[in-house]
LUMTI-278230 format. One line per 2 residues: their letters; for each residue x, y, z of N, C-alpha, C, O. Coordinates in pm, whole numbers, plus 50000, padded with zeros to 5 digits. Layout:
// LUMTI-278230
a	X,Y,Z,X,Y,Z,X,Y,Z,X,Y,Z ~ ...
//
This chain:
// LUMTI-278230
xx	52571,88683,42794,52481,88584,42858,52534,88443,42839,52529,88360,42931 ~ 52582,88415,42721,52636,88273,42696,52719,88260,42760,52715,88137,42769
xx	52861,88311,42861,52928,88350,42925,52881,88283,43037,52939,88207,43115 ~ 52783,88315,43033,52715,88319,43211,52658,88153,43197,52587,88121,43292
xx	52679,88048,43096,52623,87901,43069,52602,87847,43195,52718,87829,43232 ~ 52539,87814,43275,52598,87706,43402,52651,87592,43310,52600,87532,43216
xx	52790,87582,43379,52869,87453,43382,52921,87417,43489,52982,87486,43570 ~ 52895,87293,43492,52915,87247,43667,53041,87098,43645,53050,87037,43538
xx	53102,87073,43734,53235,86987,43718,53120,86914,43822,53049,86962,43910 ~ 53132,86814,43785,53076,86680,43864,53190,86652,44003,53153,86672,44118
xx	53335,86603,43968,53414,86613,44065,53427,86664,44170,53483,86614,44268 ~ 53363,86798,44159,53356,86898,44267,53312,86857,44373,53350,86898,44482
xx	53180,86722,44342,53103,86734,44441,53170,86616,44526,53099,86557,44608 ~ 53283,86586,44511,53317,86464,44588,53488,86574,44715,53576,86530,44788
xx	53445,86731,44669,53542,86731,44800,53495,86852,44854,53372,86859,44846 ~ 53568,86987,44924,53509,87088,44965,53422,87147,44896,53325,87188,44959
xx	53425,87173,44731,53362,87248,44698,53187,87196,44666,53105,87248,44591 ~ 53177,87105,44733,53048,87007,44692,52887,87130,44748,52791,87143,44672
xx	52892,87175,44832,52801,87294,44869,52772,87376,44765,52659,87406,44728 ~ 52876,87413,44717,52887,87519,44603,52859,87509,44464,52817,87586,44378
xx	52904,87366,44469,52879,87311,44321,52652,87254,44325,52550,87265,44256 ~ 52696,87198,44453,52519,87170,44460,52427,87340,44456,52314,87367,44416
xx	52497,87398,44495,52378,87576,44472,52416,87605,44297,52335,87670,44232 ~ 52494,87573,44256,52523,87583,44117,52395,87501,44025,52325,87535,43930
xx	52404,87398,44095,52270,87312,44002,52165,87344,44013,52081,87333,43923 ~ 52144,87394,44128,52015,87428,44200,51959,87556,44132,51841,87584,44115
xx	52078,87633,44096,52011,87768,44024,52033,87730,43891,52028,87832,43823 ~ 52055,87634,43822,52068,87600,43667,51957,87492,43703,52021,87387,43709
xx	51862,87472,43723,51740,87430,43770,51663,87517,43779,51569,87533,43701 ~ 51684,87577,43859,51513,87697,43892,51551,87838,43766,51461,87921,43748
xx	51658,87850,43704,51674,87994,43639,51688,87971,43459,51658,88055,43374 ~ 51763,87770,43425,51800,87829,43334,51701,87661,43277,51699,87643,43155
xx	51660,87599,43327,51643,87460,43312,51747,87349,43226,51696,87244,43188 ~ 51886,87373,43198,51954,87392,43087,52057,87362,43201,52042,87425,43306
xx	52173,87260,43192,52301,87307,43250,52400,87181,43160,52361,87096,43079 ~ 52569,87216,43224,52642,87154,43091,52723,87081,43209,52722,87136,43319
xx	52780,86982,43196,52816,86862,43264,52943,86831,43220,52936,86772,43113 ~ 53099,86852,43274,53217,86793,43256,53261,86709,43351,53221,86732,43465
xx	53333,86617,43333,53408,86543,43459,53293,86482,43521,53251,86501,43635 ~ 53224,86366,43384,53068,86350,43478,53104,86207,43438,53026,86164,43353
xx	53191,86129,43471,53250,85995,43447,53197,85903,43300,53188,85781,43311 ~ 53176,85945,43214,53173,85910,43111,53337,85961,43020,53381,86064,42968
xx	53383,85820,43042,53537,85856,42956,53521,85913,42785,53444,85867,42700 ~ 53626,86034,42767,53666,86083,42649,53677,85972,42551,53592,85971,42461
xx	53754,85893,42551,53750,85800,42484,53603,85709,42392,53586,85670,42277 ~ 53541,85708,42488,53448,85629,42445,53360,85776,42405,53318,85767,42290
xx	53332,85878,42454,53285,85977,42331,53318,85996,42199,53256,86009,42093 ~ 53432,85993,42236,53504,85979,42075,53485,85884,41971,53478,85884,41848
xx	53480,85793,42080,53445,85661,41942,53336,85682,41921,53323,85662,41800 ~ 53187,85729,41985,53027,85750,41948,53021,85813,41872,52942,85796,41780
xx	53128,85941,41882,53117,86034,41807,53168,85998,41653,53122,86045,41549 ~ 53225,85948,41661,53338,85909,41504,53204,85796,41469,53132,85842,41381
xx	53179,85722,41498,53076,85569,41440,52932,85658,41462,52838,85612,41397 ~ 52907,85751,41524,52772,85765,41477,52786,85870,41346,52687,85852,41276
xx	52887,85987,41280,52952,86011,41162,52909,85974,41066,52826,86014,40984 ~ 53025,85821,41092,53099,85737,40998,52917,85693,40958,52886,85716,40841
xx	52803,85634,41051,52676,85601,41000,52577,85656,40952,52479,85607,40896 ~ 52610,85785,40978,52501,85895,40912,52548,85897,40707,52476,85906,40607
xx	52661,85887,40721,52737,85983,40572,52713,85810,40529,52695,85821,40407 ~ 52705,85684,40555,52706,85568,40521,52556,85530,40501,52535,85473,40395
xx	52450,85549,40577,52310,85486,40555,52213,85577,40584,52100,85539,40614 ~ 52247,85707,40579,52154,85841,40636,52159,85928,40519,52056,85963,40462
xx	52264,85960,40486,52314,86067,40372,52165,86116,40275,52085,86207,40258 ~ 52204,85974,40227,52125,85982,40070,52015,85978,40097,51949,86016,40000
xx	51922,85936,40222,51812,85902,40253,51794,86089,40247,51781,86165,40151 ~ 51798,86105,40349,51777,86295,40353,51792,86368,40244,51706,86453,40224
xx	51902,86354,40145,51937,86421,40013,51746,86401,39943,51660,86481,39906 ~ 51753,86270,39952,51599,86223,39886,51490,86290,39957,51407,86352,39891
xx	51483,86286,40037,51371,86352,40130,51357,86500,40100,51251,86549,40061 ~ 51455,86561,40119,51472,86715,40060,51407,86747,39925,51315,86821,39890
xx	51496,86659,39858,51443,86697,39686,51298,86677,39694,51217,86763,39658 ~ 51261,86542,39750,51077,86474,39756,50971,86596,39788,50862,86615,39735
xx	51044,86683,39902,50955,86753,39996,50984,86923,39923,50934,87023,39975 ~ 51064,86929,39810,51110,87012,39700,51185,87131,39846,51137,87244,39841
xx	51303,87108,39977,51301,87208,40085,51384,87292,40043,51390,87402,40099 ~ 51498,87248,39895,51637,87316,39844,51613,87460,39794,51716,87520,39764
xx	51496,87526,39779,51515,87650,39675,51394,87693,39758,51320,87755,39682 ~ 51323,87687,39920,51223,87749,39980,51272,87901,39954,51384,87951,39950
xx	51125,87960,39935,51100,88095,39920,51041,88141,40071,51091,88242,40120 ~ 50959,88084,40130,50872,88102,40236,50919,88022,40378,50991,87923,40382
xx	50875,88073,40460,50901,88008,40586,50848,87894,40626,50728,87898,40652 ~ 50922,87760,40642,50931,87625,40636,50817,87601,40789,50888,87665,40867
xx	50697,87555,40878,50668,87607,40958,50594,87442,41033,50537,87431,41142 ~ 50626,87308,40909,50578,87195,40956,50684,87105,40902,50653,86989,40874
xx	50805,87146,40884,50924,87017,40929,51076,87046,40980,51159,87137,40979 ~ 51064,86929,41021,51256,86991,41043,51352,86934,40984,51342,86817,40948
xx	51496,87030,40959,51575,86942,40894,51661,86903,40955,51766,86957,40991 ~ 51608,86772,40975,51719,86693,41027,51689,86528,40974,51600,86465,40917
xx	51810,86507,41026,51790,86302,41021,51805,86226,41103,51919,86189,41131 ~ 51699,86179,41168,51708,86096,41319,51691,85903,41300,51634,85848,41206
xx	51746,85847,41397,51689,85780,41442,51658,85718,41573,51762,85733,41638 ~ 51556,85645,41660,51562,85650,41759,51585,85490,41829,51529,85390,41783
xx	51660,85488,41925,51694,85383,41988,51625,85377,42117,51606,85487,42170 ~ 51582,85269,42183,51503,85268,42305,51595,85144,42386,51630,85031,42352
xx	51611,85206,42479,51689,85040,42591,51567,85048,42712,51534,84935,42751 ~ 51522,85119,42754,51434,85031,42868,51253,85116,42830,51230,85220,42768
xx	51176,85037,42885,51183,84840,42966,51246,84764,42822,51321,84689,42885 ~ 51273,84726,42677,51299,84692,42668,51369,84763,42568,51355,84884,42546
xx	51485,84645,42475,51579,84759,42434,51501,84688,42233,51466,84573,42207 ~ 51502,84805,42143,51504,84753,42017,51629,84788,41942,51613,84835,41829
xx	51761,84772,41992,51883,84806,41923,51941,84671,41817,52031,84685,41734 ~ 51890,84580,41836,51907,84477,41753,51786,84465,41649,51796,84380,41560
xx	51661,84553,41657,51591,84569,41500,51616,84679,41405,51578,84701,41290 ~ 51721,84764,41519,51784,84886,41405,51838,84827,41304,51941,84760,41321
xx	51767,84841,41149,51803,84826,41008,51960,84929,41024,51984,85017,41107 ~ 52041,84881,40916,52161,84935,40875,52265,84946,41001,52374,84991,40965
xx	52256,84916,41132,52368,84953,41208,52451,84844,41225,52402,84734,41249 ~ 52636,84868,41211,52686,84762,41216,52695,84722,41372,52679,84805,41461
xx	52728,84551,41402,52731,84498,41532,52803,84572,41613,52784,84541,41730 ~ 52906,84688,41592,53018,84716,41678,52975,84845,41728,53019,84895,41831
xx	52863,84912,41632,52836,85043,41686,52670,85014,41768,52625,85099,41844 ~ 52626,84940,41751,52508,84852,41819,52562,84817,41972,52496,84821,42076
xx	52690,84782,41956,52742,84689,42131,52788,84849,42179,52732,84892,42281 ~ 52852,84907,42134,52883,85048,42156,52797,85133,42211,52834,85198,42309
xx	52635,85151,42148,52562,85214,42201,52509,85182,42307,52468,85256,42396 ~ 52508,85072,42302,52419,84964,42439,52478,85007,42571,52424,85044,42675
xx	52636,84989,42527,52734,85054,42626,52766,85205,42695,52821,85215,42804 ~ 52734,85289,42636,52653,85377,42593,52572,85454,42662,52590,85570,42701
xx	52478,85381,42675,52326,85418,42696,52349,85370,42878,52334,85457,42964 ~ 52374,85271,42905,52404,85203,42989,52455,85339,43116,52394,85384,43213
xx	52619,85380,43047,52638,85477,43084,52584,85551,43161,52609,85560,43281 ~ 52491,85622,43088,52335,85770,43068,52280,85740,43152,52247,85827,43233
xx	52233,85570,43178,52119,85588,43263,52159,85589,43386,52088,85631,43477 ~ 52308,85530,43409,52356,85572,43539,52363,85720,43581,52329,85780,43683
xx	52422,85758,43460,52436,85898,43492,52312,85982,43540,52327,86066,43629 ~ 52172,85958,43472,52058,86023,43488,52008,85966,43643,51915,86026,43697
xx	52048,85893,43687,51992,85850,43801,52048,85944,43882,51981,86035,43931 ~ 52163,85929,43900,52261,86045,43959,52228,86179,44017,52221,86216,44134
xx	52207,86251,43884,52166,86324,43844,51994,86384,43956,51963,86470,44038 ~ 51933,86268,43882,51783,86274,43999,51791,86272,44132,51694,86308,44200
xx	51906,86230,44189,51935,86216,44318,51977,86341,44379,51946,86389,44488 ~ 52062,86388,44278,52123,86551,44321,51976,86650,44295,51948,86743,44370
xx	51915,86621,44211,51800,86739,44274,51677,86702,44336,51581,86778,44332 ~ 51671,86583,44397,51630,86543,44509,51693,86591,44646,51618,86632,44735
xx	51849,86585,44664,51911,86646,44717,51852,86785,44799,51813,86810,44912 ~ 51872,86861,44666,51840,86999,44631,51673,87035,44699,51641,87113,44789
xx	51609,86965,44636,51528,86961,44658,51439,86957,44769,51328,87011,44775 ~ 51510,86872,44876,51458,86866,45023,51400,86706,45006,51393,86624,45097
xx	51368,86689,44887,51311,86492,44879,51381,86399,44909,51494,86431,44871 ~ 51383,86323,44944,51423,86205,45005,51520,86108,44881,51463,86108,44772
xx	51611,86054,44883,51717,86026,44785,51601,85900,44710,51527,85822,44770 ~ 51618,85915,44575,51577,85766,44516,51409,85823,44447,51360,85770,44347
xx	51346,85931,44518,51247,85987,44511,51187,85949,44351,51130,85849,44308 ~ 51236,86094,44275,51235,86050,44148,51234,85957,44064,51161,85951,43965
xx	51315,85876,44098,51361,85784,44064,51243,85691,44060,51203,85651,43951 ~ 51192,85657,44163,51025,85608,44216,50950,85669,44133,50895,85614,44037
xx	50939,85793,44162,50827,85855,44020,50793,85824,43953,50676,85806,43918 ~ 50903,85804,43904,50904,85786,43738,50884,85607,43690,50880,85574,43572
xx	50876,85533,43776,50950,85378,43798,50774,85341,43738,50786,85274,43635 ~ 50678,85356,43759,50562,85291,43700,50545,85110,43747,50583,85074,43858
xx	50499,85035,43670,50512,84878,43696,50623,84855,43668,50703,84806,43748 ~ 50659,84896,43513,50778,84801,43435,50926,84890,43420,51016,84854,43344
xx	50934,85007,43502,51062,85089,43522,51043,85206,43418,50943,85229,43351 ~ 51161,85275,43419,51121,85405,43318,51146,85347,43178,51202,85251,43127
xx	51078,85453,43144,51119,85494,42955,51261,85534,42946,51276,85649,42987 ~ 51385,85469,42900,51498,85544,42843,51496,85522,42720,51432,85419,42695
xx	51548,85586,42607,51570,85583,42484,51668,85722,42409,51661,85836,42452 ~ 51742,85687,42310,51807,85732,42294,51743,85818,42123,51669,85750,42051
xx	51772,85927,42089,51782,86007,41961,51856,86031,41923,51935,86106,41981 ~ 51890,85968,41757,52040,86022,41747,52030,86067,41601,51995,86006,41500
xx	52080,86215,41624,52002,86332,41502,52165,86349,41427,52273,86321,41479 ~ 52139,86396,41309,52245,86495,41241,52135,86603,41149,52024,86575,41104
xx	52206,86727,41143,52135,86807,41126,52270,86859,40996,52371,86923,41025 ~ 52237,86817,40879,52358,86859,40764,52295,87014,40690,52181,87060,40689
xx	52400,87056,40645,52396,87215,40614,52236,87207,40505,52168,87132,40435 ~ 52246,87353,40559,52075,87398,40469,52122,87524,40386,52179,87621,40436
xx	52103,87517,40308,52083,87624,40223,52018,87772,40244,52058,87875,40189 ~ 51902,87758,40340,51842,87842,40343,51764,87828,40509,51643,87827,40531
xx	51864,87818,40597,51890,87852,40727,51763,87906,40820,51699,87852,40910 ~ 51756,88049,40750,51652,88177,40783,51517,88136,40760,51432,88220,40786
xx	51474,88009,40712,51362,87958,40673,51331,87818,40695,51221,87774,40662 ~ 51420,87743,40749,51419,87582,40791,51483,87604,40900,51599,87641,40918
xx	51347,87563,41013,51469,87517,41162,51534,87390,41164,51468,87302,41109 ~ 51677,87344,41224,51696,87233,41252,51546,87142,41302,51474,87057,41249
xx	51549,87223,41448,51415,87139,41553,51325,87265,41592,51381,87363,41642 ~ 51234,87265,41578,51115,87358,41554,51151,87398,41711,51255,87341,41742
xx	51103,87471,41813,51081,87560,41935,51001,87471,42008,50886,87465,41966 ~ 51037,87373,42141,50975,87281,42210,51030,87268,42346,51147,87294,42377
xx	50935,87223,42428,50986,87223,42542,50966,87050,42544,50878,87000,42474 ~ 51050,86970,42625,51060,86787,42629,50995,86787,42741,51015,86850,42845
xx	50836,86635,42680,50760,86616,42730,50847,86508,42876,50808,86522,42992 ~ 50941,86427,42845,50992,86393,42944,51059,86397,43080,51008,86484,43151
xx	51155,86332,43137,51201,86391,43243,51324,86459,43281,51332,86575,43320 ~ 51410,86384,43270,51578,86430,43221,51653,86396,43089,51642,86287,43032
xx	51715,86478,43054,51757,86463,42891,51916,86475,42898,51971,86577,42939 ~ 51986,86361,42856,52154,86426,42875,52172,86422,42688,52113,86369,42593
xx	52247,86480,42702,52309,86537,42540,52448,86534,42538,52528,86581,42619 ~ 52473,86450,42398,52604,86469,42348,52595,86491,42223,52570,86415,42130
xx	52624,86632,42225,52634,86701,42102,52759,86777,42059,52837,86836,42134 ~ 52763,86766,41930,52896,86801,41831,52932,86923,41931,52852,86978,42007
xx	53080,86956,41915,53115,87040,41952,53160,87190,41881,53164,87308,41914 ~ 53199,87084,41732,53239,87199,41647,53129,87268,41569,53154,87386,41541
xx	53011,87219,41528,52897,87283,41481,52797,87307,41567,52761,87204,41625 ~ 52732,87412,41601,52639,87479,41738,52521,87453,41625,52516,87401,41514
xx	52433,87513,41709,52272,87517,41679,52176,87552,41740,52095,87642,41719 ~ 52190,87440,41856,52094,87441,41985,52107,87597,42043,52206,87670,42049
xx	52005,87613,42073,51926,87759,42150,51798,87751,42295,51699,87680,42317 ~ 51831,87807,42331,51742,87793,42463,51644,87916,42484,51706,88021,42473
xx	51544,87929,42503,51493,88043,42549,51485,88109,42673,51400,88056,42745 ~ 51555,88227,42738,51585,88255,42895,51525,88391,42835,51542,88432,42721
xx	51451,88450,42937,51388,88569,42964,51362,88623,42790,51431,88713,42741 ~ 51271,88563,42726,51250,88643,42647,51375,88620,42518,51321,88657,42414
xx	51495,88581,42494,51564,88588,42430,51655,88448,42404,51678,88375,42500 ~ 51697,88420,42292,51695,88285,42205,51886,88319,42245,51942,88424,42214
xx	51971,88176,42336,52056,88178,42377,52145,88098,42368,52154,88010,42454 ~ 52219,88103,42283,52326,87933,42240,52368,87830,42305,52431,87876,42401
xx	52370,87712,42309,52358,87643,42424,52553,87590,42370,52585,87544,42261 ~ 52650,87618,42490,52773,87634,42413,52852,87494,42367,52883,87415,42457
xx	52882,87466,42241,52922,87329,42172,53072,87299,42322,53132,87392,42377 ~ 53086,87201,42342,53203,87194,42433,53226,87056,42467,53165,86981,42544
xx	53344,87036,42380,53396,86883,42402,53388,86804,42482,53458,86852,42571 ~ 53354,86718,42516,53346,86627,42595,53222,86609,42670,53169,86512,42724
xx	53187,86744,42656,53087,86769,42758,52937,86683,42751,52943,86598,42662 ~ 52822,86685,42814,52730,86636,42814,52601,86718,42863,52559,86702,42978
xx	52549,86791,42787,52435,86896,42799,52304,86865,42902,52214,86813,42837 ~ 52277,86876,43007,52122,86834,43035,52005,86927,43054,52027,87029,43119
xx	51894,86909,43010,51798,86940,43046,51650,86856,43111,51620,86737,43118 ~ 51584,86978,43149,51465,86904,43239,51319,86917,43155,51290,87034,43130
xx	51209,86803,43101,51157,86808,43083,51031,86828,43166,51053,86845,43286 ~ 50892,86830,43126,50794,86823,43172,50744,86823,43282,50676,86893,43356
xx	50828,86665,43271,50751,86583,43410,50780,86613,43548,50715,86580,43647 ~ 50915,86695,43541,51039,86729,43667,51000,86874,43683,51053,86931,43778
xx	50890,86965,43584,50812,87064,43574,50719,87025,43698,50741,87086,43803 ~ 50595,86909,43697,50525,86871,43753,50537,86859,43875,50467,86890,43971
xx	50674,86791,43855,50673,86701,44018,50700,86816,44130,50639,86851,44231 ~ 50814,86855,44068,50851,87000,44198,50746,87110,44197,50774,87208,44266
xx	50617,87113,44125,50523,87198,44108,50552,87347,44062,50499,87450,44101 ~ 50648,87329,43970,50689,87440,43896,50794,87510,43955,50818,87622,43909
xx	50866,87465,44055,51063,87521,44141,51133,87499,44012,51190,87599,43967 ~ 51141,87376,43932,51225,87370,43852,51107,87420,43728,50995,87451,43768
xx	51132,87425,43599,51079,87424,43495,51152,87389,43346,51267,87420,43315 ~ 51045,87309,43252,51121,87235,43128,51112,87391,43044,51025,87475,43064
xx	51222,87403,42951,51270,87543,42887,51216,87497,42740,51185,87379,42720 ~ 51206,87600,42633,51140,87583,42476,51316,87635,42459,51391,87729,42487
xx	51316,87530,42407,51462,87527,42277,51461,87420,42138,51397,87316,42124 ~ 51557,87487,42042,51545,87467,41956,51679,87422,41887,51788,87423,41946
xx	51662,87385,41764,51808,87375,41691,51794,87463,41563,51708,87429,41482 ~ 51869,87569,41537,51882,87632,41416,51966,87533,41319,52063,87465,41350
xx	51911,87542,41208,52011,87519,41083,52126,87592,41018,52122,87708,40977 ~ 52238,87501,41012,52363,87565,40979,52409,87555,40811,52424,87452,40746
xx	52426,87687,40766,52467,87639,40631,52636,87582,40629,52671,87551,40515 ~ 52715,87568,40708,52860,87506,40703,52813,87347,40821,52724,87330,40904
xx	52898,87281,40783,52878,87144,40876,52794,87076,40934,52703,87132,40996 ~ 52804,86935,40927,52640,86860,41012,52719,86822,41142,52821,86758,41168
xx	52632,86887,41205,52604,86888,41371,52560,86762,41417,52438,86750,41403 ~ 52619,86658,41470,52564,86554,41510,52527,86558,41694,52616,86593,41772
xx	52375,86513,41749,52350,86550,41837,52266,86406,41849,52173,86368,41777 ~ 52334,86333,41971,52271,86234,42083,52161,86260,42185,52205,86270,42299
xx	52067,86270,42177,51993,86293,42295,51884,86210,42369,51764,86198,42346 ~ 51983,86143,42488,51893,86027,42570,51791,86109,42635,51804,86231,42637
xx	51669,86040,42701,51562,86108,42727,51545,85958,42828,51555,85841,42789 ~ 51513,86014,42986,51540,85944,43070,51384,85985,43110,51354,86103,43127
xx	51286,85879,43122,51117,85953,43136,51062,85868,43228,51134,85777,43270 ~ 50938,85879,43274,50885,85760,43351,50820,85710,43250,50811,85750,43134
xx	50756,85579,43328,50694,85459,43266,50608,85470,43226,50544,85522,43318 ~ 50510,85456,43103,50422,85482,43065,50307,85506,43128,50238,85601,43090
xx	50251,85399,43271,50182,85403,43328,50237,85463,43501,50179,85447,43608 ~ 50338,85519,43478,50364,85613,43597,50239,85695,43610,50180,85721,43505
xx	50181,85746,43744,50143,85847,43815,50184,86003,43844,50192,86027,43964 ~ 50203,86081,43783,50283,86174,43811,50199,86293,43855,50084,86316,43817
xx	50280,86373,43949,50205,86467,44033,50287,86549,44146,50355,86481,44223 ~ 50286,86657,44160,50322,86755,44255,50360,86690,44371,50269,86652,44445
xx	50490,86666,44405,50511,86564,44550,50504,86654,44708,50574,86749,44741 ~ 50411,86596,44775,50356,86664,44890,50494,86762,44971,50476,86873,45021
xx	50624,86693,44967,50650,86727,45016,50730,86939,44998,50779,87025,45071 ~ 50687,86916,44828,50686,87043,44763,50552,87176,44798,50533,87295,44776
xx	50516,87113,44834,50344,87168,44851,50364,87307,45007,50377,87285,45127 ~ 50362,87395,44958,50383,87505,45097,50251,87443,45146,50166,87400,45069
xx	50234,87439,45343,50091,87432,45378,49995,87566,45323,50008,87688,45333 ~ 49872,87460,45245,49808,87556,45180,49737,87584,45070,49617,87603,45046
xx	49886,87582,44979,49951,87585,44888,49816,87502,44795,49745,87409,44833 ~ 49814,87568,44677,49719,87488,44572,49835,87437,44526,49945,87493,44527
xx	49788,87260,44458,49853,87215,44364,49842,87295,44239,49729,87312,44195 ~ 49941,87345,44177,49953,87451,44050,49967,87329,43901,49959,87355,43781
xx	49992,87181,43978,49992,87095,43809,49908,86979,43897,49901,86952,44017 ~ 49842,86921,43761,49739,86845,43794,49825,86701,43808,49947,86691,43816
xx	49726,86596,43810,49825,86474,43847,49752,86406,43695,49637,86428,43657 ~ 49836,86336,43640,49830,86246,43556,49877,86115,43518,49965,86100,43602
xx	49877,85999,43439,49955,85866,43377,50025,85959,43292,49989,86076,43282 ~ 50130,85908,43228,50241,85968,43179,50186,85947,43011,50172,86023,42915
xx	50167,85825,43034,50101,85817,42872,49995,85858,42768,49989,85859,42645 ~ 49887,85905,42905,49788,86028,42884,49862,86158,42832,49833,86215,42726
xx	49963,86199,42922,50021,86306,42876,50105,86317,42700,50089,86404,42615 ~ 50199,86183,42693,50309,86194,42575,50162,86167,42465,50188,86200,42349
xx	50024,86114,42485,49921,86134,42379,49906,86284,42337,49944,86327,42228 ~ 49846,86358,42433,49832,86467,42407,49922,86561,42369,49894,86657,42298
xx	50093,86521,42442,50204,86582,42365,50210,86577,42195,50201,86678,42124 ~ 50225,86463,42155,50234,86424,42013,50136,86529,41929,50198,86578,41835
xx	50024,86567,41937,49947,86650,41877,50024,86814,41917,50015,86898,41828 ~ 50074,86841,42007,50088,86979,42040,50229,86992,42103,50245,87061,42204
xx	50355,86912,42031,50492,86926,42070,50506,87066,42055,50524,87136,42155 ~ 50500,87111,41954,50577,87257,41913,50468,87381,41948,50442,87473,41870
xx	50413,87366,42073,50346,87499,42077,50378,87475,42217,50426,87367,42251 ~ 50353,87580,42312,50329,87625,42487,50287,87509,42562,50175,87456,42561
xx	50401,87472,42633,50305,87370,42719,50227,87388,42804,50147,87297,42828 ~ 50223,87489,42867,50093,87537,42926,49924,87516,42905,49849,87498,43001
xx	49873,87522,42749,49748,87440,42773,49780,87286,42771,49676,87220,42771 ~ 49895,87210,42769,49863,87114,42765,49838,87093,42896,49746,87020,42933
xx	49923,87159,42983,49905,87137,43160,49756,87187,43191,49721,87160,43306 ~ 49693,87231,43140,49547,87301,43163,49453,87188,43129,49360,87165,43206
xx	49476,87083,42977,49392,87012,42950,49417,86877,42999,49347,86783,42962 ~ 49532,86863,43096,49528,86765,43166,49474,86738,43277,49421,86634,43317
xx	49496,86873,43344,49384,86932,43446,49252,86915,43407,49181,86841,43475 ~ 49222,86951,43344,49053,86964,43283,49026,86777,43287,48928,86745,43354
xx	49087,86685,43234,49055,86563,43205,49069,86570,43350,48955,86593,43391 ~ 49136,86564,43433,49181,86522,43588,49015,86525,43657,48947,86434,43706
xx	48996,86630,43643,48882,86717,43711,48739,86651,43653,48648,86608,43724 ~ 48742,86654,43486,48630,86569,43480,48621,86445,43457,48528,86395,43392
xx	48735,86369,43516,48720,86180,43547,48702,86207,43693,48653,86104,43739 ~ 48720,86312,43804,48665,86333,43952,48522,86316,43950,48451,86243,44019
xx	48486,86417,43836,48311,86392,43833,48224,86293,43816,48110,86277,43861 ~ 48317,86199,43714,48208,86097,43657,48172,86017,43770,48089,85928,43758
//
């Protein structure tokens, strides 16, 4: 099955094989929500350097912080199954609407201008990205993009995790089993230490480490909009007892006060809307209480609020 990863060459789509490569996305959309991205104009080079300075900052101002946290939270000698934390060490960066990369404590100026640069990147790339399954989609180019745009533009922000060896693997997840409340997610994650897992039919599926590459998935909201054609997947990160896995993950979302909702032009004549319409920030409230379980009642109790603010 890991075999079978969709990986799609971006390049493709700029000569004959562009048909082929677009039904490629289209079914790593509706089958796997999950697909892996090479030749997606983000130069090697500058991975490399993210990759080496975000490292070089974890083992420099992260290390000892986690070593402490472990011992604090006593996680080194668990007997029982770990079931309310994860091990990992994050921190999070936000560039739009505005950016807080200059109140990040401990980062030096060069890996700060780096990320900015970075990020910058991503969000081109994620736009892109929305356009091709708009494409796909039958919507009108820019669509998404609108969606998600609210007053003050989308939510981008960046996560940037290391997940260092555990002792006791079989009992501490890296990242607990979740599906992302957001919209598009690109990932740059280690290549030489795996983790990440996806759930496809029933069965927990490695998502494959691969240089250069840039992982995406579809959250929530891209659940909503196409009224369930595409769907956001429950994956996870296992803990590794050899090597820390360092994993980037931008999260490209709408605006807090976006509108989001089943777009008509998805709608068979008929057709019930199957997701309710909501503000985005209504939703990431109710996410925060119920990340790591089924998103399904959350789509039910958004509905339910939908239905009884109709009444009042």
């Amino acid at each position: 099955m890991e075999n079978d990863f969709p990986l799609i060459n971006l390049e493709k789509l700029n000569g004959e094989e562009r048909g082929a490569t677009m039904e490629k996305i289209k079914d790593a959309c509706e089958n796997w929500g999950f697909f892996e991205l090479v030749n997606h104009g983000i130069s090697h080079e500058l991975l490399d350097i993210v990759e080496r300075m975000t490292k070089d900052h974890y083992k420099k101002s992260m290390e000892e912080r986690f070593n402490e946290m472990v011992a604090e939270k006593e996680l080194e000698g668990v007997k029982t199954e770990v079931n309310n934390i994860d091990w990992e060490s994050t921190f999070f960066l936000r560039h739009l609407p505005t950016s807080n990369i200059s109140q990040i404590p401990d980062l030096e100026d060069e890996y700060r201008n780096l990320m900015k640069d970075f990020a910058g990147k991503l969000e081109k790339l994620a736009e892109e990205l929305l356009d091709l399954l708009c494409e796909n989609l039958g919507l009108e180019k820019g669509y998404l993009k609108k969606a998600f745009h609210g007053s003050k533009g989308p939510n981008f922000g960046t996560k940037v995790s290391n997940y260092p060896p555990c002792p006791t693997p079989d009992l501490i997840k890296g990242l607990r089993a979740h599906t992302d409340a957001g919209g598009i997610i690109l990932l740059f994650q280690d290549d030489k230490v795996s983790g990440l897992q996806l759930l496809k039919d029933g069965e927990w599926i490695d998502v494959p480490p691969m240089r250069h590459s840039i992982v995406i998935n579809l959250g929530d909201q891209i659940e909503v909009i196409t009224n369930g054609r595409y769907k956001s997947v429950m994956h996870r990160v296992m803990a590794q007892t050899d090597g820390t896995r360092m994993s980037i993950a931008s999260f490209y979302n709408p605006g807090n006060d976006a509108v989001i909702y089943p777009a008509k032009a998805l709608l068979v004549e008929k057709e019930q809307k199957v997701y309710p319409g909501f503000v985005f920030d209504d939703y990431m409230k109710l996410y925060a209480g119920m990340k790591f379980q089924a998103k399904e009642p959350r789509f039910e109790a958004m509905k339910a609020s939908a239905e009884a603010n109709v009444k009042c």
